[in-house]
N, C-alpha and C positions, 0 to 999 in steps of 0.2 A: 379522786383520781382524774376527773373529768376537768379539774382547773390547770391542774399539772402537763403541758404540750411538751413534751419531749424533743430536743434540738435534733435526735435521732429516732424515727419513727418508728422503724423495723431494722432492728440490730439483727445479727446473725445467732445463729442457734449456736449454745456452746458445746465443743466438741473437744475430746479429750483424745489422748492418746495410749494404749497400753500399753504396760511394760512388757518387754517381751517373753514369753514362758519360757520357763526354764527346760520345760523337757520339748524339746523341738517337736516331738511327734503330736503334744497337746493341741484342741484346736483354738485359732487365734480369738480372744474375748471377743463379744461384739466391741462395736466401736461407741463409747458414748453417746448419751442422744440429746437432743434440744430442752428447753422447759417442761415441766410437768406440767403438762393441759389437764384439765379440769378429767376427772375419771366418768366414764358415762355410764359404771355399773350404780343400780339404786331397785329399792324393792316398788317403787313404781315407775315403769319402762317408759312411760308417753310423758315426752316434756312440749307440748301445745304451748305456745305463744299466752300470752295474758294481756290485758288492757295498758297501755302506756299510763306511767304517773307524768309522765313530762316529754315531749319530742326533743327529738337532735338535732341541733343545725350546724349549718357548716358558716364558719365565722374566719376569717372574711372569702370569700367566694374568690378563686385564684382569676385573676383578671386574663387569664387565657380562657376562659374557660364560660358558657354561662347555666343559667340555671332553667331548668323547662319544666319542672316538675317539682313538686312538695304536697305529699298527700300522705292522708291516712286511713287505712283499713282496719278497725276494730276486728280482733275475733269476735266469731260468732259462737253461742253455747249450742253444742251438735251439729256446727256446720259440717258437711261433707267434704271436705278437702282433703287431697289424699295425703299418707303417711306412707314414710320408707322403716325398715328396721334395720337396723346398724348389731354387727355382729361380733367380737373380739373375745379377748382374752382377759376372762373379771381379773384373774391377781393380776393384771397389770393397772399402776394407779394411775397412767395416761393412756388410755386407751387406745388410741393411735399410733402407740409405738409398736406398737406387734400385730400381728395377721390381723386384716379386719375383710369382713363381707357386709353389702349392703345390698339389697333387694328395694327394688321402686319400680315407678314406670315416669312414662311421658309423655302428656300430650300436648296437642294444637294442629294449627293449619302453618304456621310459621315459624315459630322456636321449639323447637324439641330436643331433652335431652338427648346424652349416649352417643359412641359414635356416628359419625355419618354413614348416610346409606354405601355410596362408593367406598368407604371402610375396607381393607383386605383382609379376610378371616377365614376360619374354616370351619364349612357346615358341620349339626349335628345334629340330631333327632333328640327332640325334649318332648317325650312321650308323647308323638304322634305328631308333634310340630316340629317345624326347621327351625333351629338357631345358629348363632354364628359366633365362633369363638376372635374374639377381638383383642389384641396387645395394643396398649397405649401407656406407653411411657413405663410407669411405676406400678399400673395395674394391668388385668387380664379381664376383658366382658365377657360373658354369653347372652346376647343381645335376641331376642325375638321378638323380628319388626313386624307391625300394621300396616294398614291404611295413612292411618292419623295418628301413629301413638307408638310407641316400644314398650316392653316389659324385660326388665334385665336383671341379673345376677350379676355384679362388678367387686373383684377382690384386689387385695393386694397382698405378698410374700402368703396365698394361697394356691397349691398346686392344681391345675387346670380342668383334671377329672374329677376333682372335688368341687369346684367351681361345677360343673357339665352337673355333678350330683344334685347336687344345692339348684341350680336350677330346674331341673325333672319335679325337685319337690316343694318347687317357691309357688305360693297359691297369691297370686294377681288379681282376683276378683273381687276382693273386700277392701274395704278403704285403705285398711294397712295391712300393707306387701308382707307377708313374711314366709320363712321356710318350713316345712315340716321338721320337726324335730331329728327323727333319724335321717335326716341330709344334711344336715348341718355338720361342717367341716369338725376334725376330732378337735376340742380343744376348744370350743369356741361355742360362746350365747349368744345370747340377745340381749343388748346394754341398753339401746335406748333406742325409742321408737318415736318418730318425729316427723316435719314436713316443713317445706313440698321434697317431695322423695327424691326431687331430681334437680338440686341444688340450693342455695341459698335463695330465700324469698319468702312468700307466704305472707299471712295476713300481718299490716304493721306497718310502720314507715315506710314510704319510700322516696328518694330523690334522684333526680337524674339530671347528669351537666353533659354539655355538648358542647366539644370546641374544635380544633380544626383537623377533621377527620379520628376523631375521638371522643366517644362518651363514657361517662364515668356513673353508676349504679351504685347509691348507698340504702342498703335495707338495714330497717332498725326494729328488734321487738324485746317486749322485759319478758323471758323466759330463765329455767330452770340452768346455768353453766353449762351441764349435761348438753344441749343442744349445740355447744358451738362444738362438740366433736362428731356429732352428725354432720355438721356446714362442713367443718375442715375439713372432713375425708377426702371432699372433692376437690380439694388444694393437693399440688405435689408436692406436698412437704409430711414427710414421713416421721422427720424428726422435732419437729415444732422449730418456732420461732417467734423470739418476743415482740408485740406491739405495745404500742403506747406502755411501757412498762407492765403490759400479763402477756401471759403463757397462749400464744393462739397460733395459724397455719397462715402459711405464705407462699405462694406459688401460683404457676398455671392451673387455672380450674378447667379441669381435664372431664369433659361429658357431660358440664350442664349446659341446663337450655339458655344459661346466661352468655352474651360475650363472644359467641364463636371457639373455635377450638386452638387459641393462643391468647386468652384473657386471662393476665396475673388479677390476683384478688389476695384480699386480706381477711384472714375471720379471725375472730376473737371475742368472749364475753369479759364485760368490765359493769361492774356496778349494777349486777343485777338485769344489766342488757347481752344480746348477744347482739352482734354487727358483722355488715358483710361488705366489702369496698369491691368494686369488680372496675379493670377497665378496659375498653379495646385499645389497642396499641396505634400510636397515627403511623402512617408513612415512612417520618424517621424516626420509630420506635421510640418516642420519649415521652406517653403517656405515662409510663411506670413511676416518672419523676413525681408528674400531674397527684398520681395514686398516694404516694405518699403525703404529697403534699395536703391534700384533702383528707386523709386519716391524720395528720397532726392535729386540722383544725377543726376537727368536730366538739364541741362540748352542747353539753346537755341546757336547755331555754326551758320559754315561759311558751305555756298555749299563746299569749298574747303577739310574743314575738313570731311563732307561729304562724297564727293568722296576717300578722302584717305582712310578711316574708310570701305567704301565698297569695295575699290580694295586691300586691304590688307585681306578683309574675303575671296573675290574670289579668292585669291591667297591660302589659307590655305586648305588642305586636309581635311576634317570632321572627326569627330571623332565615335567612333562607337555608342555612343549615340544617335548623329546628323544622325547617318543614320538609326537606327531603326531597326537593322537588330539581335537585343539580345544579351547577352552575352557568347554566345555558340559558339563554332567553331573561326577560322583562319577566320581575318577583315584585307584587304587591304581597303585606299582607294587613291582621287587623287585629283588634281586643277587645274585648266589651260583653258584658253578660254573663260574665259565666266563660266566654267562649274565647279560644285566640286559633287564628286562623293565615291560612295562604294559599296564596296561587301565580303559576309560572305558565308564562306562556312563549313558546318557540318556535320560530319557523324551519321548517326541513330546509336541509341545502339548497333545492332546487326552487323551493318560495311556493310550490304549491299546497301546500300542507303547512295549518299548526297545530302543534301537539297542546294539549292542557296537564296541568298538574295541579290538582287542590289536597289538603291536607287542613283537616278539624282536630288541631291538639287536643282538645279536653276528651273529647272521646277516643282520641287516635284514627279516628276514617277518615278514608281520603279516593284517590280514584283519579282518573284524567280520560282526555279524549281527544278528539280529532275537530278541527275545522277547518271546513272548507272557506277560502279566503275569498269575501265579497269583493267587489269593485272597489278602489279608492276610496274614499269619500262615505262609505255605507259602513254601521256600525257592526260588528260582528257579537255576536253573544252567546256563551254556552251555560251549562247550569250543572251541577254534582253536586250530590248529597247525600243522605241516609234518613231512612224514616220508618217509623215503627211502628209495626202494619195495624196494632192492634191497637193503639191509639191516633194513630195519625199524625204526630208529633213528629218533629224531626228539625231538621236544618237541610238548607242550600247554600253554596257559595258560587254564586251569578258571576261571571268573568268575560271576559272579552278584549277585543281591541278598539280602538273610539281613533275615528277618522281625525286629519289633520285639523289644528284649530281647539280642537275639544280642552276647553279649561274645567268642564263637571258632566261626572253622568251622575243619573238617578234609575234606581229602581223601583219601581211600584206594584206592589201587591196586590192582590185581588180585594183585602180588607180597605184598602185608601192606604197603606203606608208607603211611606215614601225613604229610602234605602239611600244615603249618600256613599259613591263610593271613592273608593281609594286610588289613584292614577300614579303609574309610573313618568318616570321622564319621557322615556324610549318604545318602542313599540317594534312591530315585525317589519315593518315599511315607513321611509319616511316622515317621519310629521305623526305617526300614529303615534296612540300611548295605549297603553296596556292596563288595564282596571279591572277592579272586582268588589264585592260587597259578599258580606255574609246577613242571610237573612233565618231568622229563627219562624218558625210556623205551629199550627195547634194544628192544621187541617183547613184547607187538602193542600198537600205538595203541589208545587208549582208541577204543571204537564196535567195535573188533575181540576178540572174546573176553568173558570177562567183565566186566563195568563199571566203572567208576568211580562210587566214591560221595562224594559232599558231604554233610556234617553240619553243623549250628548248632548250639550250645549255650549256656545261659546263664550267669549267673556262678553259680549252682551246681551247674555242670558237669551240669545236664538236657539232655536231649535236646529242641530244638524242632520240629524238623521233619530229614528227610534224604531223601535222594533219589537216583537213580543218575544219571548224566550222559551 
């Protein structure tokens, strides 16, 4: 199936029309529904991800578009990660065409499923706690928020005090969410139990493409069918629709922690894989094109291809998009090691003040700051990083501005190493240029111990200025 690209990605779900009843008073049949998705009733409920025989790549890479990521996550055997459980109707053999409830939670300091906090709902008491009944779209929440995290009940063509039910009796505290049995809406099991509880992801491929004012998330894992109608639930597509020639879900993914709260996405299993396409929409709304585009062209590679595909990204410096740091101001950035890195430096309107922006792809830290602007001619230097406390280990990315003249600065370590860095053309003032270096460290971060030093020099190799950091 994986050689076959389809000139149409994502056809439309077939819809049929009733004949009209004869006895007027009869009620009108449902209406037809889409593909038959995969059923997710089976006598073992947990479909957990499995080891890839092979990764997916995306052939050829839409030239709007670039590639910042390709990694993989093995599951782990008794890893802790959490599981949701998905609820419906066994005699239906697509389970998602009829009432479904699903129980999970969500955490983080940054993405988290389920409606937003500003959400408009109405309170209720879930034995002894406040929840909040939510409408969204196609489904109904009872959402009860944290600190850092929600725990929710989310149904759909389920009536809202059976939802209120189902929540009083959904127990949150075990890896996998589920309901008490006597709360569980009439009519309805438990099909399949699976993760992360609160959208498509979880241990397994993942890729991400970034283009202008658009990124695009492909997760890929060889799991059990069964699981792509856990993923699809969170699609608004109630009645399926075909991808790549199979039965999967196509919509806005409504309450994951993926995407924000108007990211179309695609789910579907094929060959043994389930996949998930998610993407934020640009400006003038034409990432959805993007989406398809890049669901036509995934087919299934070689580890080998694999690894070339990811040492040729870690090889490439980021682009200032990829680093997130705006479009304002002087963007260096860098590759090497393991690492791809950047930094943005800007001056306030007024020129008293510039702001920094650094950004460490491979781990994702980053962080910015404040400098106060030397005299002309003097070099300016700031320093961000992350380090970890309990080895010492870490990284900085040293940045600054380098006085007029400046054709190279260098960084020097406290061990004797010597850091070439990166210079932009432009700088915050005249004649300056804007630089930076990424330095890797075992111990001690730089500000612990002896200093680090930044030099400028000119093109005949004078010294113009230099400074500790």
């Amino acid at each position: 199936m994986w050689a076959a690209l389809l000139a149409a990605v994502v056809t439309a779900g077939l819809t049929g029309c009733a004949e009209a009843a004869e006895d007027a008073g009869a009620p009108a049949p449902a209406p037809a529904v889409g593909p038959e998705r995969p059923g997710a009733a089976g006598d073992d409920l947990v479909v957990d991800p499995l080891p890839l025989e092979a990764p997916v790549l995306l052939d050829p890479v839409p030239d709007e578009l670039v590639l910042t990521e390709l990694s993989y996550a093995p599951p782990e055997d008794g890893a802790g990660w959490g599981r949701g459980t998905l609820y419906g109707d066994p005699a239906l053999s697509d389970t998602l065409d009829g009432p479904v409830l699903l129980v999970g939670s969500s955490g983080g300091s940054a993405q988290i499923g389920g409606p937003r906090y500003e959400a408009p709902g109405e309170e209720v008491d879930i034995g002894g706690r406040t929840g909040t009944v939510v409408r969204d779209g196609d489904r109904t929440w009872v959402v009860i928020q944290g600190n850092d995290h929600v725990e929710f009940v989310v149904g759909r063509g389920i009536d809202e005090d059976d939802l209120v039910a189902a929540a009083r009796g959904a127990d949150f505290g075990a890896a996998t969410a589920t309901v008490a049995p006597d709360a569980v809406p009439a009519g309805l099991e438990p099909l399949v139990v699976g993760g992360p509880p609160d959208g498509p992801g979880g241990p397994g491929e993942h890729m991400f493409l970034v283009g202008d004012s658009t990124w695009i998330s492909v997760t890929a894992v060889r799991a059990d069918p069964r699981l792509a109608a856990l993923w699809g639930f969170w699609a608004d597509d109630a009645g399926g629709t075909v991808i790549r020639g199979e039965p999967g879900s196509a919509g806005v993914l409504r309450g994951t922690y993926l995407g924000g709260p108007e990211a179309p996405g695609r789910v579907w299993a094929e060959d043994g894989m389930v996949l998930a396409v998610v993407v934020t929409l640009d400006r003038a709304g034409d990432g959805e094109e993007l989406l398809d585009r890049v669901v036509a062209d995934l087919r299934m590679g070689t580890w080998a291809e694999f690894e070339a595909a990811r040492r040729q990204l870690l090889e490439r410096p980021p682009t200032r998009d990829e680093a997130g740091c705006g479009p304002d101001g002087a963007f260096v950035s860098g590759a090497g090691s393991g690492s791809r890195w950047g930094f943005a430096l800007t001056a306030s309107p007024s020129g008293d003040a510039w702001s920094t922006c650094y950004l460490e792809l491979a781990s994702g830290s980053g962080g910015g700051g404040t400098i106060v602007p030397p005299p002309l001619g003097e070099l300016a230097a700031a320093v961000g990083g992350s380090t970890d406390i309990s080895s010492g280990s870490g990284y900085s990315i040293v940045g600054g501005a380098a006085p007029p003249g400046t054709t190279r600065v260098t960084v020097t370590t406290p061990d004797g190493r010597t850091h070439e860095a990166v210079l932009s053309d432009v700088g915050p003032r005249p004649g300056e240029r804007v630089w930076a270096t990424f330095v890797a460290y075992a111990a001690p971060p730089p500000g612990v111990g002896p200093p680090v030093v930044a030099t400028a020099y000119d093109a005949a190799g004078v010294v113009l200025d230099s400074t500790p950091v």
